[in-house]
N, C-alpha and C positions, 0 to 999 in steps of 0.2 A: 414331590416335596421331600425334602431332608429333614433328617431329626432335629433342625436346628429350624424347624418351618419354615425351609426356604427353599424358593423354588430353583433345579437347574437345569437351565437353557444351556444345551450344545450349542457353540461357536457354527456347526454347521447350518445346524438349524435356525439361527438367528443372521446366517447370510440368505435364507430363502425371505426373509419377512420381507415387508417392502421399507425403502425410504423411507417414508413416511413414520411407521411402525420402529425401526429400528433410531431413528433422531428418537422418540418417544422413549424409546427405551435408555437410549444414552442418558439422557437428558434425565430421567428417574433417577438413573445411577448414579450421577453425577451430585442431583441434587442430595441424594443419602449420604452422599463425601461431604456435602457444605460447599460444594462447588456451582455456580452459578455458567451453565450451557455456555459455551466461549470462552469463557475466564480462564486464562492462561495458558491457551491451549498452542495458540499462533505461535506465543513464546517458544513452548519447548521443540520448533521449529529453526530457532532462532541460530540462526551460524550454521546450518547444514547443509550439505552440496543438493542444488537440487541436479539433476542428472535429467538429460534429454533420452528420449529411444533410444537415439543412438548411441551415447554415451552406456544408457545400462545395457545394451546388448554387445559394445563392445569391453566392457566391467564383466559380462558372463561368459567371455571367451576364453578365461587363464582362469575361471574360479574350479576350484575344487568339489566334488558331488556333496559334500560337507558343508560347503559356503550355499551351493547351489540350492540346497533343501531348506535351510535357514531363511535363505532368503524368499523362498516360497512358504514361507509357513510366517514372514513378517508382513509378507503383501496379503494373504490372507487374513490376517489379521489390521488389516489397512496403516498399516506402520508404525502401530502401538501397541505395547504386548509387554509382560512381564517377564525378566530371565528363566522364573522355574516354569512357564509354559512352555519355554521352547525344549529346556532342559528336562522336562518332564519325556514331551513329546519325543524328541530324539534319544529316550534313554541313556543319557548322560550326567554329567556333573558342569559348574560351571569352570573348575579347572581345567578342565577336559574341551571346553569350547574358547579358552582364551587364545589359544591359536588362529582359530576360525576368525574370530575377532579382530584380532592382530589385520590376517590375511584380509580381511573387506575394507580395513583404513588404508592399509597400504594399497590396495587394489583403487578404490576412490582415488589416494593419493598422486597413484600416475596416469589415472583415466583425467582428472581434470586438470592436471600437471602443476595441482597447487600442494607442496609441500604440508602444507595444515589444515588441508579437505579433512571434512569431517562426515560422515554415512549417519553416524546416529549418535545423538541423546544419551547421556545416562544420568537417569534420577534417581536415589535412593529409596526405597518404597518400602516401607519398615525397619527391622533388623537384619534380615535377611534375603531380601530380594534388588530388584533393579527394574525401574519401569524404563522403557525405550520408546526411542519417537525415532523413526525415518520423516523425512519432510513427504510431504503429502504428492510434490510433483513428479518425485522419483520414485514414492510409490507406485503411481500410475504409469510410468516407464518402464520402471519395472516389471510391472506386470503384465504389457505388451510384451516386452524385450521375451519374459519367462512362458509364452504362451506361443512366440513365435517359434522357442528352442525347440531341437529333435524333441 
């Protein structure tokens, strides 16, 4: 427990819980937002490429070790995650990752050869931060695609 009496659960540790256990948890968290479990969640899905296997393991063939760790630390996070977690994590800034950025639109862009592909989400999340959403299909693509890499 923290000085603020609140408990924190490592991200790792909360991908060993089960299913079951971890919907529980969401679903706590959610409800301490005033968020009601599903409620608006499919939306901020809404307009994103979903990407086949093949698709994300041919999207990891030009990415850079930069793109490439980003996007292993969004699929770990199952394709929702705040900017200063990633930024934290890779000891960086978010200036410093708008290239990276740039680089996975434009990479989506000519994997599904639609000029206005879209990989992820950006929703405002206080003053300072940015919540992101991958769609959930390409998450799982991804995740294959990044498992099967050297």
């Amino acid at each position: 427990m923290n000085e603020r009496g609140a408990i924190i659960i490592p991200y790792a540790a909360i991908k060993t819980f089960s299913a079951e256990t971890r919907a529980e948890l969401s679903e706590f968290i959610l409800a301490a937002m005033g968020i009601t479990a599903g409620e608006g969640l499919a939306d901020d899905e809404e307009g994103l490429a979903k990407l086949s296997v093949a698709d994300a393991k041919h999207f990891l063939n030009n990415c850079s070790e930069k793109s490439v760790a980003i996007l292993h630390e969004i699929v770990s996070r199952d394709g929702r995650f705040l900017m200063t977690d990633i930024t934290r994590l890779l000891d960086t800034t978010p200036d410093q990752l708008r290239g990276a950025w740039a680089g996975l639109t434009k990479r989506v862009r000519t994997i599904t050869k639609n000029p206005e592909a879209v990989l992820l989400n950006w929703y405002k999340s206080g003053d300072n931060d940015w919540r992101v959403v991958m769609a959930s299909q390409t998450v799982n693509s991804m995740r294959t695609a990044l498992s099967e890499r050297k």
